[in-house]
Chimera marker file (.cmm) of the C-alpha trace (Angstrom):
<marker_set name="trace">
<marker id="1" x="2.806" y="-17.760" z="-5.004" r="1" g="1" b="0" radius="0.5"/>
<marker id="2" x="6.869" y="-17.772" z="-4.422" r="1" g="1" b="0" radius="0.5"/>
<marker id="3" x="7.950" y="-15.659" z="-1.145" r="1" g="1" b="0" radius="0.5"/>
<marker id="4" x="10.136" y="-13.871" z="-3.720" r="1" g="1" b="0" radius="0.5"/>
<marker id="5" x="7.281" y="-12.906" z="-6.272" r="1" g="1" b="0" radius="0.5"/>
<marker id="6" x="4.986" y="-11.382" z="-2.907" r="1" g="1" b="0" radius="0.5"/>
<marker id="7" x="8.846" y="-9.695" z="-1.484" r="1" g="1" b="0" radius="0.5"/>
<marker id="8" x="8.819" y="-7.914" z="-4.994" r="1" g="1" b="0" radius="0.5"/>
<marker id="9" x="5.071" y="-7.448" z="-5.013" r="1" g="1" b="0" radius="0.5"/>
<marker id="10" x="5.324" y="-5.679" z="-2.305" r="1" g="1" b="0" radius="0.5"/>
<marker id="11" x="7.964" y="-3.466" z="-2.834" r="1" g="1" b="0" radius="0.5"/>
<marker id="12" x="6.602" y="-2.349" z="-6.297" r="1" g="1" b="0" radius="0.5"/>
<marker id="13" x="3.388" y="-1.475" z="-4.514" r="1" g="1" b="0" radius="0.5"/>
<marker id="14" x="4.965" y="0.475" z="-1.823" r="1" g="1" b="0" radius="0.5"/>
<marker id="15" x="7.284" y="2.590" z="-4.898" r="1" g="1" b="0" radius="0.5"/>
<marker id="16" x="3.772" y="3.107" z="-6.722" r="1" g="1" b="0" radius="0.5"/>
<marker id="17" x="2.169" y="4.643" z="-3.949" r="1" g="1" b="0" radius="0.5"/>
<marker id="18" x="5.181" y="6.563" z="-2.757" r="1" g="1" b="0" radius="0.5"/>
<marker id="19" x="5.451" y="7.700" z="-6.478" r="1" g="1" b="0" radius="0.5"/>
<marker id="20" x="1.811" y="8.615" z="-6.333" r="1" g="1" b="0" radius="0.5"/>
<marker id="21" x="1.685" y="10.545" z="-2.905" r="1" g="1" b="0" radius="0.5"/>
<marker id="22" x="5.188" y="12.902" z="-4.217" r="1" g="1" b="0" radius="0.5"/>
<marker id="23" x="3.426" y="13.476" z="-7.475" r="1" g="1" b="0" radius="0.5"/>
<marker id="24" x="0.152" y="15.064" z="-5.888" r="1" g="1" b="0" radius="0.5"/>
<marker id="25" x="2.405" y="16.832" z="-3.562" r="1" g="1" b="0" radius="0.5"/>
<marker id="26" x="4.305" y="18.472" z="-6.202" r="1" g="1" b="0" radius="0.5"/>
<marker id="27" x="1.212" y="19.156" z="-8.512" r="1" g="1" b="0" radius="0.5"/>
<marker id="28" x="-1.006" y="22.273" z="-8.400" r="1" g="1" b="0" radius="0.5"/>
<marker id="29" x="-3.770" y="21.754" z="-5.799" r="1" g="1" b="0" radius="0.5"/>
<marker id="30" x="-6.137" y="22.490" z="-8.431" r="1" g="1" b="0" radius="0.5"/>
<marker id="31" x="-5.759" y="19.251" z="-9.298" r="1" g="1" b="0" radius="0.5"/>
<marker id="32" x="-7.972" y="18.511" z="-6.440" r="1" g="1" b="0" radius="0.5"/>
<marker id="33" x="-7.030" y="15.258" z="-4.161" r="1" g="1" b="0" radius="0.5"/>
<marker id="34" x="-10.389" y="13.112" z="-5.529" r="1" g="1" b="0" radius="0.5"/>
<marker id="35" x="-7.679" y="10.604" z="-7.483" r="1" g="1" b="0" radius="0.5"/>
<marker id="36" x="-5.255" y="10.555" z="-4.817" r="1" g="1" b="0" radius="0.5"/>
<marker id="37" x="-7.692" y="9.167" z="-1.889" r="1" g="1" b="0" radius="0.5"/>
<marker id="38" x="-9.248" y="6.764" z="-4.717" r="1" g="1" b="0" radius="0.5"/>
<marker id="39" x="-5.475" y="5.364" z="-5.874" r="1" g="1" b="0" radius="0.5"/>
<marker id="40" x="-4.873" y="5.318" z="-2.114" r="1" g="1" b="0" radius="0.5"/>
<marker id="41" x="-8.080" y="3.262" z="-1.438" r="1" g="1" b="0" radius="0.5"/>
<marker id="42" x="-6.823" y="0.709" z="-4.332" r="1" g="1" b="0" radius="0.5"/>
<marker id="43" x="-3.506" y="0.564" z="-3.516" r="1" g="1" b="0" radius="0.5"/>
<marker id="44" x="-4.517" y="-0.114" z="0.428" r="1" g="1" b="0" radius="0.5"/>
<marker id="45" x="-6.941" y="-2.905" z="-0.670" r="1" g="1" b="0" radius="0.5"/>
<marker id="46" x="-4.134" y="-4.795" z="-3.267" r="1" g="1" b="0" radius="0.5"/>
<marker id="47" x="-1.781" y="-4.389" z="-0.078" r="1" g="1" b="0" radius="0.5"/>
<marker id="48" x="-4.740" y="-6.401" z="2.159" r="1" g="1" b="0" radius="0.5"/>
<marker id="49" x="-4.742" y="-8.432" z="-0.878" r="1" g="1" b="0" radius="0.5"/>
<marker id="50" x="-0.757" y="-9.120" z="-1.064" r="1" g="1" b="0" radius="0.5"/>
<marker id="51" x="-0.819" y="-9.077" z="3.172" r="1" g="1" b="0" radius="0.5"/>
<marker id="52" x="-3.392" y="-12.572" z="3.005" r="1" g="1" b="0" radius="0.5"/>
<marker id="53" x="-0.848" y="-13.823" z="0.200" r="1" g="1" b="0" radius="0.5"/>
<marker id="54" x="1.981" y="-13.644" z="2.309" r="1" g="1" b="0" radius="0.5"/>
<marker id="55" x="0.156" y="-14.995" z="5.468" r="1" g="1" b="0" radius="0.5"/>
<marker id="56" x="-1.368" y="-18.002" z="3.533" r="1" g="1" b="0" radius="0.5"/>
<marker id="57" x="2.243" y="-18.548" z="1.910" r="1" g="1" b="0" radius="0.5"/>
<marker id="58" x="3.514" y="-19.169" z="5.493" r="1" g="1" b="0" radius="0.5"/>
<marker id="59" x="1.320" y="-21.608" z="6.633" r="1" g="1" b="0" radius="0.5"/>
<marker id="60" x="2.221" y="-23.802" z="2.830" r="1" g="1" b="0" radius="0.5"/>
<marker id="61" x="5.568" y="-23.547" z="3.143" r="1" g="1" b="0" radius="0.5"/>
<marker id="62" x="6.450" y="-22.426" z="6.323" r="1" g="1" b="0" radius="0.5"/>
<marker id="63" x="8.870" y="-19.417" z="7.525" r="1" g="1" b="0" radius="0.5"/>
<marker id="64" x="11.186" y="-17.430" z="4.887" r="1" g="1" b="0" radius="0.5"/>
<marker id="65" x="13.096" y="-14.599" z="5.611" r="1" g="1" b="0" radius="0.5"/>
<marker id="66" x="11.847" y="-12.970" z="2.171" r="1" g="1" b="0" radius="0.5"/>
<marker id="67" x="8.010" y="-14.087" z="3.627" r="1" g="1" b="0" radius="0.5"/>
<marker id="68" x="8.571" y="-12.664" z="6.581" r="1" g="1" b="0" radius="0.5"/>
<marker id="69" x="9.884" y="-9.237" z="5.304" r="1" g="1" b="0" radius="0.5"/>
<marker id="70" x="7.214" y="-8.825" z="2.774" r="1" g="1" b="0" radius="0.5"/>
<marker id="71" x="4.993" y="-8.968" z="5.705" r="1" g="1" b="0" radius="0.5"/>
<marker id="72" x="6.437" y="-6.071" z="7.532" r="1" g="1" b="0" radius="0.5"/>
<marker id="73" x="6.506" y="-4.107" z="4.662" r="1" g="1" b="0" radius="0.5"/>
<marker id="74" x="2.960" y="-4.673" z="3.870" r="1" g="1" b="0" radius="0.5"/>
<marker id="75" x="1.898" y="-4.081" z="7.498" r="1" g="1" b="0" radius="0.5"/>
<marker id="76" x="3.885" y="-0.909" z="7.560" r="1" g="1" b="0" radius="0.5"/>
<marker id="77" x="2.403" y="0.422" z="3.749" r="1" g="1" b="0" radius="0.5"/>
<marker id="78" x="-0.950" y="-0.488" z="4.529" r="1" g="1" b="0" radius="0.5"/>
<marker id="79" x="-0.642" y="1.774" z="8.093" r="1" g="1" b="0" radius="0.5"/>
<marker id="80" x="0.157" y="4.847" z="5.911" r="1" g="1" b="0" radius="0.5"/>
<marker id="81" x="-2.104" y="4.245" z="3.179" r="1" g="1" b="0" radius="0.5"/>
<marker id="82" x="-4.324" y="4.146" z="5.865" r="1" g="1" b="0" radius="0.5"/>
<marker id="83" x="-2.942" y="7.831" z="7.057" r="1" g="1" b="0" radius="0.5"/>
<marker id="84" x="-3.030" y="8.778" z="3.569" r="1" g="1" b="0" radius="0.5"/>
<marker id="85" x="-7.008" y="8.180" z="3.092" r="1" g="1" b="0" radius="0.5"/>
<marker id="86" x="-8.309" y="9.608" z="6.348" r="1" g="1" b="0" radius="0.5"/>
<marker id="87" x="-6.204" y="12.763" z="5.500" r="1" g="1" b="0" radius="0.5"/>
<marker id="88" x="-7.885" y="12.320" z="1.898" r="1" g="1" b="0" radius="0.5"/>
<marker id="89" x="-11.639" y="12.400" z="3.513" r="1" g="1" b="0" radius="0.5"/>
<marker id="90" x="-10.723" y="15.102" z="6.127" r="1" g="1" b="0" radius="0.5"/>
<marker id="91" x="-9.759" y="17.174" z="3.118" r="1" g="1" b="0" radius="0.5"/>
<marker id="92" x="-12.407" y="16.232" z="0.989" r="1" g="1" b="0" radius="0.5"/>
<marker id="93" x="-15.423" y="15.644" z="3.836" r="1" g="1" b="0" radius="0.5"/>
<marker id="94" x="-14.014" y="19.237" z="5.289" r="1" g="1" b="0" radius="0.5"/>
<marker id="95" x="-14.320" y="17.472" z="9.251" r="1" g="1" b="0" radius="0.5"/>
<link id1="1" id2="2" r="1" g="1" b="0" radius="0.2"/>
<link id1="2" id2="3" r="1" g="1" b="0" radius="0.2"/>
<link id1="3" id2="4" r="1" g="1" b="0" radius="0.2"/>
<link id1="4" id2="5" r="1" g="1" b="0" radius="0.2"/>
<link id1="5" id2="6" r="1" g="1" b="0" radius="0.2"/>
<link id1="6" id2="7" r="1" g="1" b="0" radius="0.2"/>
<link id1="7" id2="8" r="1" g="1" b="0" radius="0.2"/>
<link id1="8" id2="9" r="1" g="1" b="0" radius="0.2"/>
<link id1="9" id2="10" r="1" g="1" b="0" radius="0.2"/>
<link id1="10" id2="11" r="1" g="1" b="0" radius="0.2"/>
<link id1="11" id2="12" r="1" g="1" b="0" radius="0.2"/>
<link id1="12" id2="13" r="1" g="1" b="0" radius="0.2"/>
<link id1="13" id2="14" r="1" g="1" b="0" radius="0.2"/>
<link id1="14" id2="15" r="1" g="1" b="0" radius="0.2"/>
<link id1="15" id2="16" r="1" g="1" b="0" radius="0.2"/>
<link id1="16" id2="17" r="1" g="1" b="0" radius="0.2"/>
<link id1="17" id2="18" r="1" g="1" b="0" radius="0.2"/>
<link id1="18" id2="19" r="1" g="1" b="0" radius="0.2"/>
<link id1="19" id2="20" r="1" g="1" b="0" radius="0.2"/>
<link id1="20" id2="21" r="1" g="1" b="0" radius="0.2"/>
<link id1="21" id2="22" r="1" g="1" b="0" radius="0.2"/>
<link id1="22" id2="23" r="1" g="1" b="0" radius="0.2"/>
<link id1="23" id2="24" r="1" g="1" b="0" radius="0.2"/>
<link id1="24" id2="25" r="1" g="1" b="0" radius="0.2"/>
<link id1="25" id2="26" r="1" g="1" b="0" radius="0.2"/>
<link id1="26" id2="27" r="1" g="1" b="0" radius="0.2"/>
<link id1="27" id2="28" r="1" g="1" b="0" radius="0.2"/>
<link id1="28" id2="29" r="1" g="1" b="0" radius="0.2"/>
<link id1="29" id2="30" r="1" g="1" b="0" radius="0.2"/>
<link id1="30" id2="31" r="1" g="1" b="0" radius="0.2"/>
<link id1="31" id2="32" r="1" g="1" b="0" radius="0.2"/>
<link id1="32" id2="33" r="1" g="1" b="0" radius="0.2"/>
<link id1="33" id2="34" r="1" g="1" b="0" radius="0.2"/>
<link id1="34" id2="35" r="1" g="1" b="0" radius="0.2"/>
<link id1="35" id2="36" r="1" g="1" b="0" radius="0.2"/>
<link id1="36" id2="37" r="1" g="1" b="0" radius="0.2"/>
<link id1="37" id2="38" r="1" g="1" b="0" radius="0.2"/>
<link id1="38" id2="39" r="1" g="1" b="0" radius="0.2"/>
<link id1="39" id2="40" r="1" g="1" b="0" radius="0.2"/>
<link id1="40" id2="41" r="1" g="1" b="0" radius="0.2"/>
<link id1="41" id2="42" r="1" g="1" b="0" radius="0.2"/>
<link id1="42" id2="43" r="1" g="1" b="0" radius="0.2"/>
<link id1="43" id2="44" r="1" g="1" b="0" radius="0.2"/>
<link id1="44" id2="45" r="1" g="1" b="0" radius="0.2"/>
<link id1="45" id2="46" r="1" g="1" b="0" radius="0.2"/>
<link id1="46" id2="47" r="1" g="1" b="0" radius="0.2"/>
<link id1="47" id2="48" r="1" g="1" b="0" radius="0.2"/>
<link id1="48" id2="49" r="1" g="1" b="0" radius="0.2"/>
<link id1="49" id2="50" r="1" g="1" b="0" radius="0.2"/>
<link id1="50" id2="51" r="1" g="1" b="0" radius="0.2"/>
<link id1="51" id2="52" r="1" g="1" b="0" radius="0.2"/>
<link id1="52" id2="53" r="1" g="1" b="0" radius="0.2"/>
<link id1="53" id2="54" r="1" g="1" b="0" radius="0.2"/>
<link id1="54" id2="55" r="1" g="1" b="0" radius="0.2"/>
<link id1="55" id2="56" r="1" g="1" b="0" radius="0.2"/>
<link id1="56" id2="57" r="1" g="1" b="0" radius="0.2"/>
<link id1="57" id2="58" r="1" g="1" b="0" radius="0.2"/>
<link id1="58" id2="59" r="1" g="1" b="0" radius="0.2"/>
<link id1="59" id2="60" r="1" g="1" b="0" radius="0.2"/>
<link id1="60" id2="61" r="1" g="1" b="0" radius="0.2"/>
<link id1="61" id2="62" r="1" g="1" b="0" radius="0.2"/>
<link id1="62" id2="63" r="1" g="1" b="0" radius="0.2"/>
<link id1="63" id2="64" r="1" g="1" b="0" radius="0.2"/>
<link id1="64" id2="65" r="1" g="1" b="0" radius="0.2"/>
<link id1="65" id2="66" r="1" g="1" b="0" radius="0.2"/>
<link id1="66" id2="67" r="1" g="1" b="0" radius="0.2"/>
<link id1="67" id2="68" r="1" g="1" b="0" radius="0.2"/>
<link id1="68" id2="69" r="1" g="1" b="0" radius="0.2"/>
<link id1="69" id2="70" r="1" g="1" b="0" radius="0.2"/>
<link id1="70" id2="71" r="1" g="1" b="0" radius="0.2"/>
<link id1="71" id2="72" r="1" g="1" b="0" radius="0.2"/>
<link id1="72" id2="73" r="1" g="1" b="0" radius="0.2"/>
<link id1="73" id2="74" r="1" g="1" b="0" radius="0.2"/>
<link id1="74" id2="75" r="1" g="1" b="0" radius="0.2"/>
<link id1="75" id2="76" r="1" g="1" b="0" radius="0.2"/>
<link id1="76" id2="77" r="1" g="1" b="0" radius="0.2"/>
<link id1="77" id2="78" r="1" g="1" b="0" radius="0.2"/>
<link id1="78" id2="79" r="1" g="1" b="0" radius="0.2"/>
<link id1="79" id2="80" r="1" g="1" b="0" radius="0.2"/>
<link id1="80" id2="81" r="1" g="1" b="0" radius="0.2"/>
<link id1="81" id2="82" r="1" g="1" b="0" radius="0.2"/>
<link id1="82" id2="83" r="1" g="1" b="0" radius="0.2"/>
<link id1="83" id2="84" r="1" g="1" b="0" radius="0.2"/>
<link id1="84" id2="85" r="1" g="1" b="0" radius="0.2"/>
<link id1="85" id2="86" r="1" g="1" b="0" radius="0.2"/>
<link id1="86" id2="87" r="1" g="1" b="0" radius="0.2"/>
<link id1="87" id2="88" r="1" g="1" b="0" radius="0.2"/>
<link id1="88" id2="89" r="1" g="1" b="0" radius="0.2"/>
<link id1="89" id2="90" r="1" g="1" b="0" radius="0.2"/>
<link id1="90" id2="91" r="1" g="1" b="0" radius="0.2"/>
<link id1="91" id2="92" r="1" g="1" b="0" radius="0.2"/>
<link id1="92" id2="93" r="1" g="1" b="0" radius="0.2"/>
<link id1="93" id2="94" r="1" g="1" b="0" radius="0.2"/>
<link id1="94" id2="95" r="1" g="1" b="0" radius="0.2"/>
</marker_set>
């Protein structure tokens, strides 16, 4: 896959979640946070996905800035998703 298709990947995925995350913050907590720790599961694991993309692209066509970036990006996103879902069982496993 092009380093510019996984940069926009990326970036799309890290809008989605922060879309997501305002959304439940903004709705009624009757709502209950059972689909935002399952869309924060999903959208960790297609960021894993999208992280082994960008490594494997690197090794096939060597070092792009764009490559490169996406990588940060994903590292970053992935770290708070990561927040995001142990807040998500703490709420919902009442530790």
């Amino acid at each position: 896959m092009p380093a510019k298709n996984l940069f926009y990947l990326s970036i799309l995925m890290v809008f989605i979640f922060i879309g997501i995350v305002l959304y439940y913050v903004e709705s009624p907590w009757y709502l209950g946070v059972y689909p935002l720790g399952i869309i924060t599961g999903t959208t960790g694991l297609l960021q894993i996905v999208l992280l082994v993309l960008s490594i494997r692209n690197v090794f096939q066509r060597g070092i792009q800035w764009r490559t490169l970036l996406s990588i940060g990006i994903e590292i970053v996103s992935i770290l708070l998703m990561g927040y995001f879902f142990l807040i998500w069982l703490v709420v919902t496993l009442h530790i």
